[in-house]
DSSP file (Angstrom, degrees, kcal/mol; ACC not computed):
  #  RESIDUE AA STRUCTURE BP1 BP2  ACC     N-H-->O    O-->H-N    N-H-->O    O-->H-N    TCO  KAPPA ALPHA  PHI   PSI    X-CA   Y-CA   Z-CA
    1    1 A X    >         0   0    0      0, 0.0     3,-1.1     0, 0.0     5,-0.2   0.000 360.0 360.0 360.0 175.6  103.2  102.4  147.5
    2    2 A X  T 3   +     0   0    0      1,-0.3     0, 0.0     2,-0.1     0, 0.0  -0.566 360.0  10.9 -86.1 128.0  103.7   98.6  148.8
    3    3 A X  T 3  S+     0   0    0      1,-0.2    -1,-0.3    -2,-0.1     0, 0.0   0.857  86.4 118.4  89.8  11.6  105.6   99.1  152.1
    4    4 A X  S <  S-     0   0    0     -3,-1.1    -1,-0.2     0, 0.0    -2,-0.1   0.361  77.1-119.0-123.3  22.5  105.5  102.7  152.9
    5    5 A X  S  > S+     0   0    0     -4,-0.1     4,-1.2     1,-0.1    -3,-0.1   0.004  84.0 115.5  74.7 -15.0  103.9  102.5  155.8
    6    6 A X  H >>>S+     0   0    0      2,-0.2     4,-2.8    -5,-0.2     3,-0.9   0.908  73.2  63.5 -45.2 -45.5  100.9  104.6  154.8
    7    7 A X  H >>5S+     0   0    0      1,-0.3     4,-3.4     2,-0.2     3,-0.7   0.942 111.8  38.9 -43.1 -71.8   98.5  101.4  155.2
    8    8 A X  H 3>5S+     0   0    0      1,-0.3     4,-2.7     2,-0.3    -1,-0.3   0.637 109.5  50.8 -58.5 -33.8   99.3  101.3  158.5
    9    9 A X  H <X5S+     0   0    0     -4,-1.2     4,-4.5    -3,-0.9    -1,-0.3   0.861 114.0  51.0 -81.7 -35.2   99.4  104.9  159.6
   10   10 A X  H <X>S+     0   0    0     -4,-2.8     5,-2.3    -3,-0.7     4,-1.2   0.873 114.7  48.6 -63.9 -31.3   95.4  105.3  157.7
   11   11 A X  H ><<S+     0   0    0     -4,-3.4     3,-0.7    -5,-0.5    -2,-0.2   0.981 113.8  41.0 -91.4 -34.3   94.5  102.1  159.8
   12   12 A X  H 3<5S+     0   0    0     -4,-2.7    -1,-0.2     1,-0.2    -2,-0.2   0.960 115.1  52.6 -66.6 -33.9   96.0  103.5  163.2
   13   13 A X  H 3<5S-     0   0    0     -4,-4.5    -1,-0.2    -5,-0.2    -2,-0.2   0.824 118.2-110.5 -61.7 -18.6   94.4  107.1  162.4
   14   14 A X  T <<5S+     0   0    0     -4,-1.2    -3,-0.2    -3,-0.7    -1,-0.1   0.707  90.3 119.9  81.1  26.2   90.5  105.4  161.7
   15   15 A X      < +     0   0    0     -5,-2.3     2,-0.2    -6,-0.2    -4,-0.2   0.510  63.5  32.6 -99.3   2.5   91.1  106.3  158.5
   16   16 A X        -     0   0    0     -6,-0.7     2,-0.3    -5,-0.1    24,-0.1  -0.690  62.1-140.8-123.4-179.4   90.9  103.0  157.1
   17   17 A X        -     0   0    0     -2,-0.2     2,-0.6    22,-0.1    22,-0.1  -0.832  16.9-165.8-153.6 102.2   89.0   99.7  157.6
   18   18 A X  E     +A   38   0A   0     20,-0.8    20,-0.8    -2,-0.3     2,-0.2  -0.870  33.7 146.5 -87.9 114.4   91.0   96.1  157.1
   19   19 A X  E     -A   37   0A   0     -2,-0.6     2,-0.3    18,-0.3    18,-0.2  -0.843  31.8-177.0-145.4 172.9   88.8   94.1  156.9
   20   20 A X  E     -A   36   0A   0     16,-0.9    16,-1.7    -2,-0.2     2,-0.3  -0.832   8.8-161.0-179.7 149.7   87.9   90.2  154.7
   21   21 A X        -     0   0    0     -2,-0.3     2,-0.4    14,-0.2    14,-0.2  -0.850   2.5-166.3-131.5 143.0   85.1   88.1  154.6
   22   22 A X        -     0   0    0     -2,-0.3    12,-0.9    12,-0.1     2,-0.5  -1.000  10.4-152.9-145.8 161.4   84.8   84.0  153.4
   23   23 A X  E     -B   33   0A   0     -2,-0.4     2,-0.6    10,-0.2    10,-0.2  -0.987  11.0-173.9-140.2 114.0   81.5   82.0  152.6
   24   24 A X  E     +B   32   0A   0      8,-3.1     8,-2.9    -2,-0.5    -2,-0.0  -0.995  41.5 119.6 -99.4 114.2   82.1   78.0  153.3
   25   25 A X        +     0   0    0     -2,-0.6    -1,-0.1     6,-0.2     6,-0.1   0.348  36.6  95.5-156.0  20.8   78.7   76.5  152.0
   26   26 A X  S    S+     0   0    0      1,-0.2     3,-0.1    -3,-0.1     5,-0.1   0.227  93.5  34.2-110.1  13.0   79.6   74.1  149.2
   27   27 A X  S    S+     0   0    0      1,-0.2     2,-0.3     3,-0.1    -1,-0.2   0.531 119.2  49.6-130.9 -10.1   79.7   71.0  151.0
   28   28 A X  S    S-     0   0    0      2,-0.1    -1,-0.2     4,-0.0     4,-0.1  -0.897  86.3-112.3-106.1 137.7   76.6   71.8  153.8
   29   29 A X  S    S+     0   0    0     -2,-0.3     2,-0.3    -3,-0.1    -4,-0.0   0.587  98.7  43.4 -42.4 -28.0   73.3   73.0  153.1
   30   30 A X  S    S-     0   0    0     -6,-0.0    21,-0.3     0, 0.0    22,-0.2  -0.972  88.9-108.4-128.2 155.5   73.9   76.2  154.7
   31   31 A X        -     0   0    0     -2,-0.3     2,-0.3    20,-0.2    -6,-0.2  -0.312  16.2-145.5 -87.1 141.0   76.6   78.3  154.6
   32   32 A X  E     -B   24   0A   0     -8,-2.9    -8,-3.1    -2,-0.2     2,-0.2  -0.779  15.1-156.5 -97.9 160.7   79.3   79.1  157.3
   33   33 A X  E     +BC  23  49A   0     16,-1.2    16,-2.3    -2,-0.3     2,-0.2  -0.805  14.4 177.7-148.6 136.6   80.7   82.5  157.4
   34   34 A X  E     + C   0  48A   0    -12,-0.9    14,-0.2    -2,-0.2     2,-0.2  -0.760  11.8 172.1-154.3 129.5   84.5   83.8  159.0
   35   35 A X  E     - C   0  47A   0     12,-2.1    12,-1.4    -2,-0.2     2,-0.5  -0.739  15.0-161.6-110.0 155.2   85.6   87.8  158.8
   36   36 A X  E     -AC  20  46A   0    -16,-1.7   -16,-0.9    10,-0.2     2,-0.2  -0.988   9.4-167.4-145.1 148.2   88.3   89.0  160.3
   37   37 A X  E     -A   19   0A   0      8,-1.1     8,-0.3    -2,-0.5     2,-0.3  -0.672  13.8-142.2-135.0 174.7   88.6   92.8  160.9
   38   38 A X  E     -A   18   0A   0    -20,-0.8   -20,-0.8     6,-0.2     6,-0.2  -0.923  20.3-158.6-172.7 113.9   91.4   95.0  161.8
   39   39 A X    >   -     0   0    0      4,-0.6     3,-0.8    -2,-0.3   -25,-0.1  -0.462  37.5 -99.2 -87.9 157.6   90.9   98.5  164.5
   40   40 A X  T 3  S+     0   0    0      1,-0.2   -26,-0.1    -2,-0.2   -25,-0.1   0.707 124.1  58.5  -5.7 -64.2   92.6  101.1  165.0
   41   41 A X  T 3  S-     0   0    0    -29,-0.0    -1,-0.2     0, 0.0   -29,-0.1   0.171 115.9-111.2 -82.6  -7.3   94.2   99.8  167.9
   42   42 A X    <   +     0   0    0     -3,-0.8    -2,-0.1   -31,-0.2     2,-0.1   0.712  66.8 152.3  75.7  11.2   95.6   96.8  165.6
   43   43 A X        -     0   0    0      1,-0.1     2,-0.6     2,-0.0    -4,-0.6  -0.178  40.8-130.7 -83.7 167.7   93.6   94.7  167.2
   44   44 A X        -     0   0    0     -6,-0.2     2,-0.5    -2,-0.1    -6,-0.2  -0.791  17.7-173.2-118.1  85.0   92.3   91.3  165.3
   45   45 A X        +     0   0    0     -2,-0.6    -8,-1.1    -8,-0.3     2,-0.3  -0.740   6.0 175.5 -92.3 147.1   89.1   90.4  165.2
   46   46 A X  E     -C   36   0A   0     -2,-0.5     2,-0.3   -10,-0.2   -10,-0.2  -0.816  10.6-173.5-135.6 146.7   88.1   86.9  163.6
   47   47 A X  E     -C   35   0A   0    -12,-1.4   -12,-2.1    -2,-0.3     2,-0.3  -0.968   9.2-158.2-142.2 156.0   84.4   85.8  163.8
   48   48 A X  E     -C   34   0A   0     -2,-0.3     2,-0.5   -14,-0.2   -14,-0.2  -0.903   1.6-164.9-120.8 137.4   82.9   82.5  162.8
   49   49 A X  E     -C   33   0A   0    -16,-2.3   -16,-1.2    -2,-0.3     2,-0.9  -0.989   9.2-154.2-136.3 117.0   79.1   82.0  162.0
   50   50 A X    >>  -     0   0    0     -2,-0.5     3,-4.1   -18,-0.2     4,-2.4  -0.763  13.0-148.9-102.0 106.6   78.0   78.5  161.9
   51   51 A X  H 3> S+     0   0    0     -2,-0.9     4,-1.4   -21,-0.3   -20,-0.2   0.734  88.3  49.6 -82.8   1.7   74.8   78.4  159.5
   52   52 A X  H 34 S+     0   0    0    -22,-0.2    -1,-0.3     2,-0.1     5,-0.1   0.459 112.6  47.5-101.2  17.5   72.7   75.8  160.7
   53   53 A X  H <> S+     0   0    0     -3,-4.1     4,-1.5     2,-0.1    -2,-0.2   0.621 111.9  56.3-122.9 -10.3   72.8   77.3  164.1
   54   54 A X  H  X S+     0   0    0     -4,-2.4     4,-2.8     2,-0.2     5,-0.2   0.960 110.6  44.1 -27.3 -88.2   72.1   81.0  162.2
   55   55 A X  H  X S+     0   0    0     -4,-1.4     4,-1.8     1,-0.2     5,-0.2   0.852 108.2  65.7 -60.3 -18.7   69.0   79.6  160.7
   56   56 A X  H >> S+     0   0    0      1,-0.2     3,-3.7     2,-0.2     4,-1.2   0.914 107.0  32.8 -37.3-103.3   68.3   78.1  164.0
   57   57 A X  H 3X S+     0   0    0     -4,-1.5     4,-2.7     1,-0.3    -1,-0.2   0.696 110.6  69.5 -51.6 -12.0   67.8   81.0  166.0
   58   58 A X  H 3X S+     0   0    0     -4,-2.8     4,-1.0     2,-0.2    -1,-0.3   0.833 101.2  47.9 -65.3 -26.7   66.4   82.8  162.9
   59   59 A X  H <X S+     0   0    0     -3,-3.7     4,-1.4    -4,-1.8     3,-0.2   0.869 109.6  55.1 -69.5 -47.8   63.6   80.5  163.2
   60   60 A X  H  X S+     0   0    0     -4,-1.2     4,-2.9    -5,-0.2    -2,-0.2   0.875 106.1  50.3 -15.7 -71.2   63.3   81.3  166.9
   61   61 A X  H  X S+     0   0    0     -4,-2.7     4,-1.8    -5,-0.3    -1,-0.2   0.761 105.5  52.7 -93.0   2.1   63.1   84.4  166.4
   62   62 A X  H  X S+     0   0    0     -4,-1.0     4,-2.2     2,-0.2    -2,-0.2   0.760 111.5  53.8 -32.0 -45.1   60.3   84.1  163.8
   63   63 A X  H >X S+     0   0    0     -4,-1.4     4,-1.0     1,-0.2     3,-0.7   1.000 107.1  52.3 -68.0 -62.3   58.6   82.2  166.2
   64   64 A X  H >< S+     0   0    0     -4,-2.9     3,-5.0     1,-0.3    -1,-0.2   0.853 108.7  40.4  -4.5 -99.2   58.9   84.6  168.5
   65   65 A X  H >< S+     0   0    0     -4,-1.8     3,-0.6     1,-0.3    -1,-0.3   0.654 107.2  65.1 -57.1 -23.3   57.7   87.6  166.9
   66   66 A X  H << S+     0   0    0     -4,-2.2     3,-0.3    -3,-0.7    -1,-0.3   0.555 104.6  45.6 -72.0 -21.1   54.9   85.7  165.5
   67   67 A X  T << S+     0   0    0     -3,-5.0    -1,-0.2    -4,-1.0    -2,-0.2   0.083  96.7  82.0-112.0  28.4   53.5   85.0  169.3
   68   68 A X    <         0   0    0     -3,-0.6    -2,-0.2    -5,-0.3    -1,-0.1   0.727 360.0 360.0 -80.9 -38.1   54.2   88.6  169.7
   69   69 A X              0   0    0     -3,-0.3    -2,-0.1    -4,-0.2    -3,-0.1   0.320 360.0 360.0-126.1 360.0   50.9   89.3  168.1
């Protein structure tokens, strides 16, 4: 139930995963990406993905593997 502290008790045990995702891409050609996640430990992490600097280094590493061979 809302508020009875179970949330909280599943997230400190590893028995849960808080977690949330968003997709920015409607005004740029590629899309940007920030999640934010929740441990155990209560700790917050918030991550950012910038997608033309994604497809960057995807290309890279195309290139890469491509002189690989």
């Amino acid at each position: 139930e809302k508020n009875d502290g179970c949330t909280e008790t599943a997230i400190s045990l590893g028995k849960a995963n808080f977690s949330c995702f968003w997709n920015f891409g409607e005004s740029t050609p590629t899309d940007d990406y920030i999640s934010i996640d929740i441990n155990e430990d209560f700790e917050i992490s918030i991550a950012y993905e910038n997608g033309e600097l994604m497809t960057l280094l995807v290309e890279k590493e195309k290139a890469k593997n491509i002189l690989d061979y």
